[in-house]
N, C-alpha and C positions, 0 to 999 in steps of 0.2 A: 694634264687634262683638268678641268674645270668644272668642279660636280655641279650640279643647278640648283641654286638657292629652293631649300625644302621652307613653304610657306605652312607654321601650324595652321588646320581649320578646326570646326568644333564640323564633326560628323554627324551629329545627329544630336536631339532632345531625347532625353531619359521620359517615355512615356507608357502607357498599358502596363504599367507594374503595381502590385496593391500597397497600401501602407500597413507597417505593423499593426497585429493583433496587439494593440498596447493604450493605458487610461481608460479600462473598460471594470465595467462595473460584473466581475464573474459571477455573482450570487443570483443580482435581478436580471443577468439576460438567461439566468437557467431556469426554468420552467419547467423541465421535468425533474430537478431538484429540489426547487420550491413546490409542488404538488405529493411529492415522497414525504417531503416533509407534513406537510399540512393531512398525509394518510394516517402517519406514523406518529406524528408528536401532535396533534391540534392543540391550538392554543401555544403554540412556541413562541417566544419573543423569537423574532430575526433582526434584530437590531444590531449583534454584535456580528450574527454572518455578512450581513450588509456592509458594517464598517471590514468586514478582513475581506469580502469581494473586492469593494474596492484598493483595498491597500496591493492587494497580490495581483489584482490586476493593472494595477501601476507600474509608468513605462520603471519608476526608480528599481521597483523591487527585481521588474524583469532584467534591468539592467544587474544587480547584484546577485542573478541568478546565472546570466550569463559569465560572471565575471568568475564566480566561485568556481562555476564549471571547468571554465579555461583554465584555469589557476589550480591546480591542483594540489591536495595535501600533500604535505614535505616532512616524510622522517628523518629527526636526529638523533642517532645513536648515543654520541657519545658530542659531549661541547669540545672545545678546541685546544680544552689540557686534557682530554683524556678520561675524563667522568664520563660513564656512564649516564645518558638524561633520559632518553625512550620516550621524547617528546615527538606527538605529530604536529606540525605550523601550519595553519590556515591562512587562506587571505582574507582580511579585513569582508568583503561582502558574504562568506559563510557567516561567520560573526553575526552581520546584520540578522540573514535569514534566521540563525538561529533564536537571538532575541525574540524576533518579530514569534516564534512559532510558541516560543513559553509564554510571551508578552497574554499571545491571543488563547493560552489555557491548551494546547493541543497534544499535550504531555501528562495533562492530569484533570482535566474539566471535571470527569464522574465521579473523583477522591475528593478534588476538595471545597465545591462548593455544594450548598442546599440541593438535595436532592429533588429534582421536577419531575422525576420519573422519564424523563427523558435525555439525560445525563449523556449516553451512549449514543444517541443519534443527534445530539446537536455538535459535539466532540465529532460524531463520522462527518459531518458536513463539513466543519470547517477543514478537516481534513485535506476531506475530495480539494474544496475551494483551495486551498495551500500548494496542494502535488500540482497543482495545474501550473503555477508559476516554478517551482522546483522539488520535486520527489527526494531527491537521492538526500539533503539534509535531515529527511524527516524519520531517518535510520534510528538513531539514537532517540531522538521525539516517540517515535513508536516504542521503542523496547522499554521507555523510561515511562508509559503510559502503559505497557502491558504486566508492570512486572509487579505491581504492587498486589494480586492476591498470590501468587506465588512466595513471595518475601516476606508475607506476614505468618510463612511457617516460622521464622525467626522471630518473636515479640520484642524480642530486646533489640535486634538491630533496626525493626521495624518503626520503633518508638524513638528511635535516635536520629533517622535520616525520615521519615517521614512527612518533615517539615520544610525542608532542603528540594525532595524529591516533586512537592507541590507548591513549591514557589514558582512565582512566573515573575524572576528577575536572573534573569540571566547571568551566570559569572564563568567563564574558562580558563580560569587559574587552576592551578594543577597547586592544590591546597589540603590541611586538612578537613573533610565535611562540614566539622562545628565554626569554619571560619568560613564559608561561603555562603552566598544569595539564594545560591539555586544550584542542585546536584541533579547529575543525569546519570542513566544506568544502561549496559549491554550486557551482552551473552556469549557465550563461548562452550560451545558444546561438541562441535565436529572434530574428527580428527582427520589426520593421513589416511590409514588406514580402513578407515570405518565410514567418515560421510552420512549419510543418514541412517548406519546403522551404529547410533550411539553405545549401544550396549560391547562392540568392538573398543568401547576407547581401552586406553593403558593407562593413562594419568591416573597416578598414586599418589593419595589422600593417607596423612601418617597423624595417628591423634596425638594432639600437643594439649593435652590439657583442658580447663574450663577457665572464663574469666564472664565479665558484663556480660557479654554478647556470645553467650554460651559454649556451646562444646566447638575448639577450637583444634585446626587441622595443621600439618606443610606438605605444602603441593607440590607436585615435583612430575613435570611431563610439557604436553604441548597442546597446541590449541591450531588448527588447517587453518580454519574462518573465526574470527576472533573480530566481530562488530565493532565499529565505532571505539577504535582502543586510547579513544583522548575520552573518555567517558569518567566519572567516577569511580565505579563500582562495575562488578559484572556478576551475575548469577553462572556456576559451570558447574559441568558434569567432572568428577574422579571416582576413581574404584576407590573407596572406604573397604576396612575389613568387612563389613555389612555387605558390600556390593554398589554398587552405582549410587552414586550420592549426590543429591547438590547442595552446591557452597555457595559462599557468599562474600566474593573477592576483592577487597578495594584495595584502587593504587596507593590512596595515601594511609600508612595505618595509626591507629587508638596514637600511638605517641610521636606521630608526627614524622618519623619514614619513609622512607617510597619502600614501596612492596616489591617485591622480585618478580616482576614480569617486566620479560624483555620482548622487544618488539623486534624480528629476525627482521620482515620485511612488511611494505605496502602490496597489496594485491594490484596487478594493472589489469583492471575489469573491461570489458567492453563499455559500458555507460555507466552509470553511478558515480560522475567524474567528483563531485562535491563532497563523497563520501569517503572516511578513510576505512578499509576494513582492511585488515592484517592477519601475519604470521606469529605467533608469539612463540616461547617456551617461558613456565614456569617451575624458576631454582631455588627450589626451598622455601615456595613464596608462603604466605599465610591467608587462610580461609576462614571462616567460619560456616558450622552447618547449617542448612536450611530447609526442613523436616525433619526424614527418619532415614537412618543409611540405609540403603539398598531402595530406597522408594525415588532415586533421584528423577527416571521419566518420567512421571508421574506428576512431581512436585515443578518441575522446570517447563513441562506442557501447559500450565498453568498461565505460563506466561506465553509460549507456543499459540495456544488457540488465539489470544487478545492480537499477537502480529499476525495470525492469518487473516481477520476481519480487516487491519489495517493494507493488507496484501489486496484483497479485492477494494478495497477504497480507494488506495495510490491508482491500480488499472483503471478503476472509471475513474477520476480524477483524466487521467489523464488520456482516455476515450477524448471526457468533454474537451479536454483541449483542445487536441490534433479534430476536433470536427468543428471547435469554434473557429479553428484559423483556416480549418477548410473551408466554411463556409466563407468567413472574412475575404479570403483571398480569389473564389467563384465569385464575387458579386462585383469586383473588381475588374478583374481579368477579362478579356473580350477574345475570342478567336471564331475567324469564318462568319463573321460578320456582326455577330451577338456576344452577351454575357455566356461566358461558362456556366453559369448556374441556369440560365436560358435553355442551354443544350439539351437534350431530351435525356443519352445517355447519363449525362455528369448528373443529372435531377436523380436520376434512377440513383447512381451510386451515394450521391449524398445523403437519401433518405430514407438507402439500407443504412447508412454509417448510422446514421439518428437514428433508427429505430435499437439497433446494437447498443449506442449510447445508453438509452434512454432504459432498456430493458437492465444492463449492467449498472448502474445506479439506482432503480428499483427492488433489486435484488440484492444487494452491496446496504441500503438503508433499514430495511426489512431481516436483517441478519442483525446489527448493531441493536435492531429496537428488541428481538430477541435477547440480546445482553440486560438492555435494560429491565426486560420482563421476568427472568428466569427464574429468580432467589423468589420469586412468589407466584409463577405459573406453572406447572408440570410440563403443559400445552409447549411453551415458550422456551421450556429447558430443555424439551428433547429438539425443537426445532434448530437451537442455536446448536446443539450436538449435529444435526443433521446437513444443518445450512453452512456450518464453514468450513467443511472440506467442499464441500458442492458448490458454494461459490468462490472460494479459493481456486476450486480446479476452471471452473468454467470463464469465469472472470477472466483471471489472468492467463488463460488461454487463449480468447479470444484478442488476448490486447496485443499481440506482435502482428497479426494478421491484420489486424483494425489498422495499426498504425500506417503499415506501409500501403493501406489503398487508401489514406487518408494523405499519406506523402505524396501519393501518385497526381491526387488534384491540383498538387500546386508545379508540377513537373519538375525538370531538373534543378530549379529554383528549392524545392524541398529536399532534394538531395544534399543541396551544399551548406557543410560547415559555417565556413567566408568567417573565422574570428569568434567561431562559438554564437554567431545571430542566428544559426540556424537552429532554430525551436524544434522543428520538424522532425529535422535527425536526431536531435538530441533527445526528443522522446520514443524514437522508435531504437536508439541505443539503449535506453531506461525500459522497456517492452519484458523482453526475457526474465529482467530480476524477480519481478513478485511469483511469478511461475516457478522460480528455481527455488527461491531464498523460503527457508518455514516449510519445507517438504515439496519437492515437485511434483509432476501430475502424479505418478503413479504412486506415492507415498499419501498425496490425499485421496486418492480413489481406496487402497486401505483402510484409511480412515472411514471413509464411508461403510463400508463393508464391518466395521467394528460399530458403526453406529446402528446401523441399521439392525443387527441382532439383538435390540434389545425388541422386549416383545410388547413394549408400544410405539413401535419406531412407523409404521404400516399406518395404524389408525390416526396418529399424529399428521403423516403427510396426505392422507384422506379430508381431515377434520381443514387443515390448511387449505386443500383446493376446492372446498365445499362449495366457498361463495361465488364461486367462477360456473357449476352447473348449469348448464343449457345456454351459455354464451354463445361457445363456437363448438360445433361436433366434430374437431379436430383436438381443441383440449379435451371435451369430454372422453375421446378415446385414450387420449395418453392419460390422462386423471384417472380413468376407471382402471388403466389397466396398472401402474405403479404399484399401488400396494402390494397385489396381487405377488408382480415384482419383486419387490419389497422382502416378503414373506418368505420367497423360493430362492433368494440369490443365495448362491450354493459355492459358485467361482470364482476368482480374481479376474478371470481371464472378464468378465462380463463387468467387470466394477465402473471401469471406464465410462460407458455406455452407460449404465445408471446413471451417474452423476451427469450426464450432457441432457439425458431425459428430467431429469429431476430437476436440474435448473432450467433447461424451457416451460416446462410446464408451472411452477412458482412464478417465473418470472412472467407467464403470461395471464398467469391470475393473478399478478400485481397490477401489470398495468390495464387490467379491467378495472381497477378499483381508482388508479391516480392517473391516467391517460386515457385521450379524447379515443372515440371509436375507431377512427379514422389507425391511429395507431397502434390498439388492441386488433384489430382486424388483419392488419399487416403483417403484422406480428405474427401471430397465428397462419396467416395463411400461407406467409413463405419460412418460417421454424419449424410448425408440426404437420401442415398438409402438402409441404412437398412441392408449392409454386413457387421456386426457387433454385438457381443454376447453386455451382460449385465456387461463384467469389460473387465480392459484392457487389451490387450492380445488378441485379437479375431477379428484379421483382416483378410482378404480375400486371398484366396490363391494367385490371381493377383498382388498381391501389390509388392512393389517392395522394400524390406526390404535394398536391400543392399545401395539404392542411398540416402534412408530415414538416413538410420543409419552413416552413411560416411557426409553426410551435418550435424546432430547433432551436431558431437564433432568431433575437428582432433584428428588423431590418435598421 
């Protein structure tokens, strides 16, 4: 039999698909970024967030964000005669990312340059603007940016990497501190056993002496989550004879060594693919102390509260993304005869998504400028106490929810991987971690509950929603009645609840002060009065979609 000459044809043109969210300038298409800013810092140069918009919005960077992704970190235990090395390998585009992130100061901006008094909120911006092109690098960046007032319980270790820790020249040699560019630092706090409740751990802390770098320990135990373990240095929790202590642990030590921390395994995480985090145990390794024994929670929170601020930054961060590339990909896309973004529904859900956005970055900048203000506002320092488990918890609560009605716009298209191009997924893989990772919801609702008993915690959140009065009589009910709140919370069971009031209500007397009517109204009307379904999408007929959607993203 004779089969019949198969002729190839071309089936069709590749057309109605959008082009990458990519060569965009992330800083100037943000608008409710830049208006945060200009509430919160007046007078800020943008000239350096300007130049990192546009670098992180470059198809190059995106490219090295996808590639890291894909490519995941590689543990070597042991090289191939049999040594011991507890090396993690990177591919070449982590590396880039990395550079690019010390290059642009986002590890140490408020240590080491001239104080503008807005130190803390230009650092959060460039932040947000970085997570939008790749999050999960910014692990080690965060903790090497939170740790410095924690570390400086140590003055003599302080004094010696100091310099290392606020460089912005990147080096990943696995060296000792005084022969490197630039040192980065993690944590290692969790165990098996215990999880967020550090005070469970086991790891035994035996004192060895005093030298430079003062009262000196050996370690001997393990570590569940052990961050970013190609890092230099790591601050951890052991039981000291004192009781719970933090140390002060580098891989490479005073004479040039490798430290006894072995690295058992990689974690395989749902998202975070760029990031290494590990299993370790520590055999006899060496410490040194960093405070007073038995004050170790205490001393290593220090560094705690600095990555829960960065926890709410990565989520909006990456809010604004997953709705820039929604938008991007609505204006594009055509079905049933018009633009997506045309469609009355997809208008509706877009410009819950922005208003979501827009509120979680208002809230996320207004937390950092509290950092900034604290050491000489009272006002400012119970606020930062109050606002980063509150927007810790809200923040990154909202951001798994956000992601996947923001996948939804671009349909089975956002679903797919297809070689790590998929942006979409990959941030709604990245969703979960800043919720989990630095206490999850109920661990910061705690925390709430520990702040608020202090006995100006009430008039502080009063004083905060003052200039919001007679706005909407929707804040004004929930404003009046918080303190009140405030005052009487008596239960854990109710903490939760607090903290989701507590953040709509700030956040809606932010964006009275940095957003147009049009989206302080919105706002308010489907958050605290109740015109609003159960997802997003289900805004009021009054709302005013076209002014909401047009400040999102230019066209």
């Amino acid at each position: 039999m004779t089969l019949p000459t198969v002729t190839l044809a071309r089936t069709h043109d590749v057309f109605n698909q959008s082009t990458p969210w990519a060569d965009v300038n992330l800083f100037t298409t943000n608008q409710p970024l830049q208006d945060a800013l200009r509430l919160h810092a007046p007078g800020l140069g943008v000239a350096g967030l300007t130049a990192l918009g546009a670098e992180m919005g470059s198809a190059e960077m995106l490219t090295h964000a996808r590639l890291a992704n894909t490519h995941k970190p590689q543990l070597r235990t042991h090289d191939r005669f049999g040594h011991r090395t507890d090396v993690v390998e990177f591919h070449p585009s982590y590396h880039a990312l990395m550079g690019a992130a010390l290059r642009h100061g986002l590890h140490a901006t408020p240590w080491s340059r001239q104080d503008t008094g807005h130190a803390h909120v230009e650092r959060a911006a460039g932040f947000m603007l970085f997570t939008e092109a790749e999050p999960s690098i910014l692990c080690p960046v965060s903790m090497s940016y939170a740790v410095t007032p924690a570390l400086r319980g140590n003055g003599a270790v302080w004094a010696d990497w100091n310099k290392g820790l606020t460089s912005t020249q990147y080096d990943p040699r696995l060296a000792l501190f005084s022969q490197k560019s630039a040192l980065t630092m993690g944590m290692g706090m969790t165990e098996k056993q215990g999880g967020s409740d550090v005070r469970a751990n086991t790891t035994q802390a035996v004192p060895d002496g005093d030298d430079a770098w003062g009262a000196r320990y050996r370690i001997t135990g393990h570590k569940w989550f052990f961050s970013a373990p190609m890092c230099d240095a790591f601050l951890i929790l052991a039981q000291a004879p004192g009781g719970l202590t933090c140390f002060f642990l580098p891989r490479v030590l005073p004479d040039d060594t490798v430290n006894a921390i072995r690295i058992q395994r990689l974690k395989d995480k749902l998202g975070n693919h760029a990031n290494a985090s590990s299993e370790v145990e520590f055999i006899d390794a060496m410490a040194w102390r960093v405070g007073e024994e038995g004050r170790g929670v205490v001393q290593i929170l220090e560094m705690g509260t600095m990555t829960r601020l960065d926890c709410a930054l990565g989520t909006s961060g990456l809010m604004r993304q997953a709705l820039s590339i929604a938008l991007h990909h609505t204006r594009q896309r055509s079905a049933f005869g018009k633009k997506l973004i045309e469609q009355p529904l997809m208008r509706n859900v877009l410009a819950d998504l922005a208003l979501e956005s827009e509120a979680a970055t208002a809230l996320s900048i207004r937390l950092a400028s509290a950092f900034d203000k604290k050491a000489t506002s009272e006002h400012e320092a119970v606020m930062a106490r109050l606002l980063t488990p509150v927007a810790k918890f809200w923040v990154c609560k909202r951001g798994s929810v956000f992601a996947q009605e923001a996948m939804e716009c671009l349909g089975g298209n956002g679903y797919v991987e297809e070689g790590g191009e998929g942006v979409m997924a990959r941030i709604y893989r990245e969703m979960p971690l800043n919720s989990i990772w630095e206490g999850a919801g109920n661990i910061m609702a705690l925390d709430l509950m520990r702040a608020v008993r202090r006995a100006d915690a009430a008039a502080a959140l009063d004083a905060e929603l003052a200039p919001a009065r007679g706005a909407h009589p929707a804040l004004d009910r929930l404003a009046g009645a918080l303190p009140l709140r405030v005052d009487a919370m008596t239960t854990e069971a109710e903490a939760r609840r607090l903290a989701q009031d507590v953040a709509l209500a700030v956040q809606a007397a932010l964006l009275l002060r940095s957003a147009p009517g049009a989206v302080f109204r919105a706002f308010c009307d489907s958050r605290l009065s109740g015109d609003w379904g159960y997802s997003f999408g289900t805004l009021g007929a009054g709302v005013n979609l076209d002014a909401i959607l047009a400040r999102a993203l230019p066209a």
